[in-house]
C-alpha positions as YAML, in Angstrom:
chain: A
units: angstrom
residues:
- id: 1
  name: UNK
  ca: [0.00, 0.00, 0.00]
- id: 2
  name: UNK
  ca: [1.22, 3.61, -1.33]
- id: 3
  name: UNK
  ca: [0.89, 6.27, 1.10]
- id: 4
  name: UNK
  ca: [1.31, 10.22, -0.60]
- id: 5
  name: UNK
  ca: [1.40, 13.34, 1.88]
- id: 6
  name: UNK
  ca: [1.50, 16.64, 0.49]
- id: 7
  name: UNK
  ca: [2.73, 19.83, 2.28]
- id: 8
  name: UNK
  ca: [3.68, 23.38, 1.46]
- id: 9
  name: UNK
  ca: [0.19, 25.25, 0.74]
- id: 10
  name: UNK
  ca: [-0.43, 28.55, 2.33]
- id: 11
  name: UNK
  ca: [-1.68, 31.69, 1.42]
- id: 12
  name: UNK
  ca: [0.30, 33.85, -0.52]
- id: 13
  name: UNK
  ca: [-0.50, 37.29, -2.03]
- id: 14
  name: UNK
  ca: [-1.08, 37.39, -6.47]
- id: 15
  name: UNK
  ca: [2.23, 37.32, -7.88]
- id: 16
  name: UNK
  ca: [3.78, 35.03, -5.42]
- id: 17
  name: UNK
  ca: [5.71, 31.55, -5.12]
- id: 18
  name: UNK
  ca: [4.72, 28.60, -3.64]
- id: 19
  name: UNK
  ca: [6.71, 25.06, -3.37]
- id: 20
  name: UNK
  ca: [4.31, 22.32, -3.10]
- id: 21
  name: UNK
  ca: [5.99, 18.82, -1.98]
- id: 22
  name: UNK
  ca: [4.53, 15.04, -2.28]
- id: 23
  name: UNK
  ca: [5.76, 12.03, -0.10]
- id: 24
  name: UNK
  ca: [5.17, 8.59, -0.57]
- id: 25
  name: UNK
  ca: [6.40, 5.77, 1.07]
- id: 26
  name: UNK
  ca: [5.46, 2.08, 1.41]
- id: 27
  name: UNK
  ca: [7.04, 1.07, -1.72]
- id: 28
  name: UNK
  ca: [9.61, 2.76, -4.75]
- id: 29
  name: UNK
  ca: [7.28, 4.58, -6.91]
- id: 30
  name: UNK
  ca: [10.11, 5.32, -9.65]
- id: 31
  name: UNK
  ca: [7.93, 3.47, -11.84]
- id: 32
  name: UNK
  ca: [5.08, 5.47, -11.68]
- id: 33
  name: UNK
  ca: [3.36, 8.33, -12.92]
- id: 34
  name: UNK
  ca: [3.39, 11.05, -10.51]
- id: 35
  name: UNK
  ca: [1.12, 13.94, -10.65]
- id: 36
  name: UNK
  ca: [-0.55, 17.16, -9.01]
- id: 37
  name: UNK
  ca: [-4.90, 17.86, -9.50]
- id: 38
  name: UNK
  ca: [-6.64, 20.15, -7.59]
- id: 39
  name: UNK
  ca: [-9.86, 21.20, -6.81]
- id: 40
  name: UNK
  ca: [-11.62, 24.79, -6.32]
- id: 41
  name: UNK
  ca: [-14.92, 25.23, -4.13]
- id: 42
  name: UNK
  ca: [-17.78, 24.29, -6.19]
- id: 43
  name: UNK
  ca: [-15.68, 23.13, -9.06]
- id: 44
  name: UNK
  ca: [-14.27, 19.27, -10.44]
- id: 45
  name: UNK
  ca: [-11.18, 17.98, -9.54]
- id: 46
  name: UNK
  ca: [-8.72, 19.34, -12.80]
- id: 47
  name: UNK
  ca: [-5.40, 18.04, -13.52]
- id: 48
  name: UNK
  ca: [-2.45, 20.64, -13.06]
- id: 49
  name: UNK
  ca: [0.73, 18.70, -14.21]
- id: 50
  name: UNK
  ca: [1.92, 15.30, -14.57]
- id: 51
  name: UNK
  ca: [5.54, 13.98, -14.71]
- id: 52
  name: UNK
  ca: [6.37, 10.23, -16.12]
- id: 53
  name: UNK
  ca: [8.81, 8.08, -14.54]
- id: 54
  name: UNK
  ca: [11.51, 8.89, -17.09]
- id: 55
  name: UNK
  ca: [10.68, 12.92, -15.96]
- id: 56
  name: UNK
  ca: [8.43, 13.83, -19.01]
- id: 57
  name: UNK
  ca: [6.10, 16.21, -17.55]
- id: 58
  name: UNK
  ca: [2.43, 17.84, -18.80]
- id: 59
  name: UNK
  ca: [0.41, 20.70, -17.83]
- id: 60
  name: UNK
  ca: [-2.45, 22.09, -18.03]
- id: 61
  name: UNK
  ca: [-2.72, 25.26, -20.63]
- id: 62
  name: UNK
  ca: [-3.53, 26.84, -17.45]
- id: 63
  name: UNK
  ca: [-0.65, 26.90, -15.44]
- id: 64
  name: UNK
  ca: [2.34, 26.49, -18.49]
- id: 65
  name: UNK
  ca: [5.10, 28.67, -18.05]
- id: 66
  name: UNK
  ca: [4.35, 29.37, -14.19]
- id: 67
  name: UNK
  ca: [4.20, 25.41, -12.60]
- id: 68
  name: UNK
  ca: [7.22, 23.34, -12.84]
- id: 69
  name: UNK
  ca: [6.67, 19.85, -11.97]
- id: 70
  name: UNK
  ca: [9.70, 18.13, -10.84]
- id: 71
  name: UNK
  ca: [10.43, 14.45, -9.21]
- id: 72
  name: UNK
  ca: [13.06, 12.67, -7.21]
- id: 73
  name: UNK
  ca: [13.26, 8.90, -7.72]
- id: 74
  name: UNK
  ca: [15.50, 8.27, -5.13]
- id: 75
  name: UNK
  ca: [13.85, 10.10, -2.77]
- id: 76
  name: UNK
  ca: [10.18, 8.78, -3.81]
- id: 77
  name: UNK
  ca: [9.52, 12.37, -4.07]
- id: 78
  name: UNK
  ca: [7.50, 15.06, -6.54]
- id: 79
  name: UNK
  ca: [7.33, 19.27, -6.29]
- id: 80
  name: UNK
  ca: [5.32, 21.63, -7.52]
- id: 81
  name: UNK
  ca: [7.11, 24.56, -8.09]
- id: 82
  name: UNK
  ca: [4.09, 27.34, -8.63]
- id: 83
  name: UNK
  ca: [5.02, 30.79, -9.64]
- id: 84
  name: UNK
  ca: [3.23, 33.90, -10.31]
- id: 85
  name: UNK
  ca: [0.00, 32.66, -8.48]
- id: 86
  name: UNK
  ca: [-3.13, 34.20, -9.46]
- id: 87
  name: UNK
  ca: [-6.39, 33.93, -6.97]
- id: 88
  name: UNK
  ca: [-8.20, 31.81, -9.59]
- id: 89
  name: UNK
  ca: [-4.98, 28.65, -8.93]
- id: 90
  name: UNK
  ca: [-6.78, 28.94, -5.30]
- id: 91
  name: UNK
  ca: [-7.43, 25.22, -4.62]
- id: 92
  name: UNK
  ca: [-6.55, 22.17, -2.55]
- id: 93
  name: UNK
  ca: [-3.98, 20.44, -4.40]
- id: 94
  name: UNK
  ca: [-3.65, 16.90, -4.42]
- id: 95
  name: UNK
  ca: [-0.44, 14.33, -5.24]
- id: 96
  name: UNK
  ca: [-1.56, 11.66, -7.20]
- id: 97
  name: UNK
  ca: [0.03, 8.21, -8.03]
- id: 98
  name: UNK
  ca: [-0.87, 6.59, -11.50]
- id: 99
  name: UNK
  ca: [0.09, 3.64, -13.54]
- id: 100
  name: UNK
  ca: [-0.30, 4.57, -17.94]
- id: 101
  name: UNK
  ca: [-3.38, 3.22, -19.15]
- id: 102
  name: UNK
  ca: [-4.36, 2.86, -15.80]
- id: 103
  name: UNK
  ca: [-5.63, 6.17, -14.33]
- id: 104
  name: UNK
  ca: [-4.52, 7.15, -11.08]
- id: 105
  name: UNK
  ca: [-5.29, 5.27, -7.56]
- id: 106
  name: UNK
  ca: [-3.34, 6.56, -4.92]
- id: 107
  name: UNK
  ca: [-4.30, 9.98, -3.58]
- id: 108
  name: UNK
  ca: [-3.16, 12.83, -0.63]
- id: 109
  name: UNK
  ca: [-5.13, 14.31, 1.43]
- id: 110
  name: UNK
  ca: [-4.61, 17.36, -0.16]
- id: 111
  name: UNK
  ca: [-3.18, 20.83, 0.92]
- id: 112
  name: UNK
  ca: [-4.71, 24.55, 0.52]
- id: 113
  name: UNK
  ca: [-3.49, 27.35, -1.82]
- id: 114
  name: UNK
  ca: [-4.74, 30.53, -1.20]
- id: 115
  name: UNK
  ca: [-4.25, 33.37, -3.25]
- id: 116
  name: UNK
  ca: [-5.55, 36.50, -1.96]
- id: 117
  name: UNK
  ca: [-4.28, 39.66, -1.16]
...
């Protein structure tokens, strides 16, 4: 059994940085798909950016050019490096776990971005 724990939300004001960091432990995961979603108040789950186990990474139009996702293998490890965050990327953010072809079936618990002045 995987278990992923995220930390690193907060508020921040527009404009500013945030480092988002997923855990997992209970096995290697260097063989996995490794990813970030979140989800707004009153809105669906959406992914933000995905990163294969060879370190190819996706994102969504939304967030290109301001989220870097990044992972460590030997660490069992993936960031989110969010820049110049706008109030709309407010959200709990959630580390997921997936297998291609697959989906994703390991989940956080989440952790809160705020953006607000």
């Amino acid at each position: 059994q995987v278990q992923l724990v995220e930390s690193g939300g907060g508020l921040v004001q527009p404009g500013g940085s945030l480092r988002l960091s997923c855990a997992a432990s209970g096995r290697s995961v260097s063989l996995n798909i490794m990813g970030w979603f979140r989800q707004a108040p009153g809105k669906e789950r959406e992914l933000v950016a995905v990163i294969s186990s060879g370190g190819i990474s996706n994102y969504a139009d939304s967030v290109k050019g301001r989220f870097t996702i990044s992972r460590d293998n030997a660490k069992n490890t993936a960031d989110l490096e969010m820049n110049s965050l706008q109030p709309e990327d407010t959200a709990v953010y959630y580390c997921t776990l997936g297998v291609p072809g697959l989906g994703y079936n390991y989940w956080g618990q989440g952790t809160q971005v705020i953006v607000s002045s």
